[in-house]
N, C-alpha and C positions, 0 to 999 in steps of 0.2 A: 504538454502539461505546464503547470505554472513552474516558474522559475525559484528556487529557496533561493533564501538568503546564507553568504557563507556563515557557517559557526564561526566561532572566535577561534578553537583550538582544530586544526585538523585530522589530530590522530582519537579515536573512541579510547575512552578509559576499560581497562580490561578490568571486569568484577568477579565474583563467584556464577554468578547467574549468566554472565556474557564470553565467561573462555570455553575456548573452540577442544573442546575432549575428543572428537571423533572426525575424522577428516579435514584434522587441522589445515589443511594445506588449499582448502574451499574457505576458510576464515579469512575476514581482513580486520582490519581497524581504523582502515580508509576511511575518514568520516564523509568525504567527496565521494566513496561508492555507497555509502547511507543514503546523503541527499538523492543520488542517481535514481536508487531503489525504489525509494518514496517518491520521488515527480515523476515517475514511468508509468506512473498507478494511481487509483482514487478509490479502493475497496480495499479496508481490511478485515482481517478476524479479530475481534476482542476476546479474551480469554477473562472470565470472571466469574467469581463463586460469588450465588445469589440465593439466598436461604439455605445455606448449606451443600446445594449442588453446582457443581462446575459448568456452567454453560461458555460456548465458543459462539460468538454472534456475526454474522457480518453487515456493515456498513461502513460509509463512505467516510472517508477523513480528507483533509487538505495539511502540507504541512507548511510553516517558513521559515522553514533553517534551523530552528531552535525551537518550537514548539509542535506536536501534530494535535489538533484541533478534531474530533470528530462528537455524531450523533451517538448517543449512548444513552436513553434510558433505560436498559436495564442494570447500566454500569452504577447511574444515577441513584436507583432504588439501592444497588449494595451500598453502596458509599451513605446513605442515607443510615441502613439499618447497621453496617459496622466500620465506622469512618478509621480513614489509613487503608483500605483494604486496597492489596494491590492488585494491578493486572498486566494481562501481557497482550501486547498488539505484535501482528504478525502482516507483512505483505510478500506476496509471492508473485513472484512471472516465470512462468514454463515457459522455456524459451526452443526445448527440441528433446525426441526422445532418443537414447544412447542406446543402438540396437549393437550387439557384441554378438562376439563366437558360441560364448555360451550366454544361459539365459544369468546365471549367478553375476555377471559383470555388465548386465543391464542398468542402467542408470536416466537420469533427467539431467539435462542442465537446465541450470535456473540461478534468479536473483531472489534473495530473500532478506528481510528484515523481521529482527526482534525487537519491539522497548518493551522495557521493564518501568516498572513506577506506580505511585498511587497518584493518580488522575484526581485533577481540581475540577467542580462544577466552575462553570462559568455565569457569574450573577451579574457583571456589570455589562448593561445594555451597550457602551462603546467596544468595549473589547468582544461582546457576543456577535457585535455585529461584523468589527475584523477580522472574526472567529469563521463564522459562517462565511463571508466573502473570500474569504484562502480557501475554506470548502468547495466554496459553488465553482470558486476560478479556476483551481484544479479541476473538477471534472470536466468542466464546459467553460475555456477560456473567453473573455469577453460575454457571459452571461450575467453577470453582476449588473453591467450598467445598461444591461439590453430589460432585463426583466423586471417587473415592479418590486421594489424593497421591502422588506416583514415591517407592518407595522407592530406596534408596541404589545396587543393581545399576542400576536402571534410569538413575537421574542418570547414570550412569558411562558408560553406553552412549547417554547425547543428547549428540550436539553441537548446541550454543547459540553461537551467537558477540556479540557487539556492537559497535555501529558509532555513530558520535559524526557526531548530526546537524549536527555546525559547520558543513559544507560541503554546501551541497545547492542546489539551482536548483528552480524552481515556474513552472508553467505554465498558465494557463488561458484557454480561449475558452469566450464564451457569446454568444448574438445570434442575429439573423439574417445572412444572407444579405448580402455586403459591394457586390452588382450593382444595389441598389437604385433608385441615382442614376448607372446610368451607361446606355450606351448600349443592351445589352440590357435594359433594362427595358422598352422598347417591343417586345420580342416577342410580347407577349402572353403569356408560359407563368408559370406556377403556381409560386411559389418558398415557401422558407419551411423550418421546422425541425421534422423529424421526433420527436419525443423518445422516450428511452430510460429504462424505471424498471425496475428490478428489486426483486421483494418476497419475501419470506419464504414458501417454503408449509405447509401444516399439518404438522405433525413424524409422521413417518413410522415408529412402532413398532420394534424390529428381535423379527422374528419368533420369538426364539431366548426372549423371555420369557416366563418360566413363569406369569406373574400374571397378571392386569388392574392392572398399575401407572398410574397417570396419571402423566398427560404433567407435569414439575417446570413451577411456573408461570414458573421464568425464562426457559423454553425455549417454553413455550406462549403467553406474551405478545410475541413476535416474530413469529405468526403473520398474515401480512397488513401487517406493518410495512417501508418501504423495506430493502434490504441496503445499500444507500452512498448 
């Protein structure tokens, strides 16, 4: 994934919205394990009330260090019908599942992120299109300057919004199993962590090509390589 840029301050401001109430000890304030979270990834869920009802969306973001940049028209329309209206972006990576003695100390580890914030549309064609380029390069490194550019109809018709990672919350479990030292541990049963990877597979032609073009090697050197 693409590289952020570092933030200016490296610890996350603690707010109402971003302390850690329940399993504090999975909370950081690491801003260095924010950016982690976010460049490990290029899909989030938007969290947004849109005429009244709360929809959860997902699509693709990019971030760099200080802003996350994603696709959002239906973010778009709320901010339209009731401007300031906030939302909440979320990214998650299952990384294994926590099989224990009993089923109650079952668990996941994972990386997760929260921002909070009201999200700006993005109207200036230079920054839409910086905007969009931190998107495309997060998901598909080296696709920027491999693929043909949006020209100006098409800028017109994306919405892009951006959103000011000031406020966000971080989350992470890794380990085993927390029944080690307790009393089911004398059951006898099998505990321990599952693990979760997901990899890149061989890129996939689209049949519509008239050539034998090879695969671009930025696209071909991710084959076989973890995706977060």
């Amino acid at each position: 994934m693409t590289e952020s840029i570092p933030a200016p301050g490296r610890t996350l401001t603690e707010t109402d919205r971003t302390r850690h109430r329940r399993l504090r000890e999975q909370g950081s304030l690491d801003r260095t394990e924010l950016d982690a979270v976010l460049a490990a990834g290029f899909v989030c869920h938007l969290g947004v009330t849109v005429d009244g009802t709360v929809r959860v969306v997902p699509t693709v973001y990019g971030s760099d260090g200080t802003t996350l940049y994603f696709h959002g028209s239906v973010a778009s329309r709320s901010l339209v019908s009731s401007p300031g209206a906030e939302v909440c972006v979320t990214v998650t990576h299952v990384d294994g599942l926590v099989l224990a003695r009993s089923v109650f100390e079952h668990g996941v580890n994972y990386r997760s992120a929260m921002i909070y914030g009201v999200p700006r549309p993005v109207t200036d064609d230079e920054e839409k299109l910086a905007g969009l380029r931190c998107l495309t390069e997060q998901c598909a490194p080296g696709q920027w300057d491999y693929a043909r550019r949006p020209h100006r109809k098409e800028l017109a018709a994306t919405a892009l919004l951006a959103l000011s990672l000031d406020e966000a919350s971080v989350k992470i479990r890794t380990g085993a199993p927390d029944d080690g030292e307790g009393p089911d541990a004398a059951l006898g049963l099998w505990a321990g962590v599952l693990p979760l990877r997901t990899t890149w597979g061989a890129p996939a032609p689209d049949p519509a090509l008239g050539t034998d073009l090879p695969v671009p090697p930025h696209i071909a050197a991710r084959t076989n390589t973890p995706a977060s």
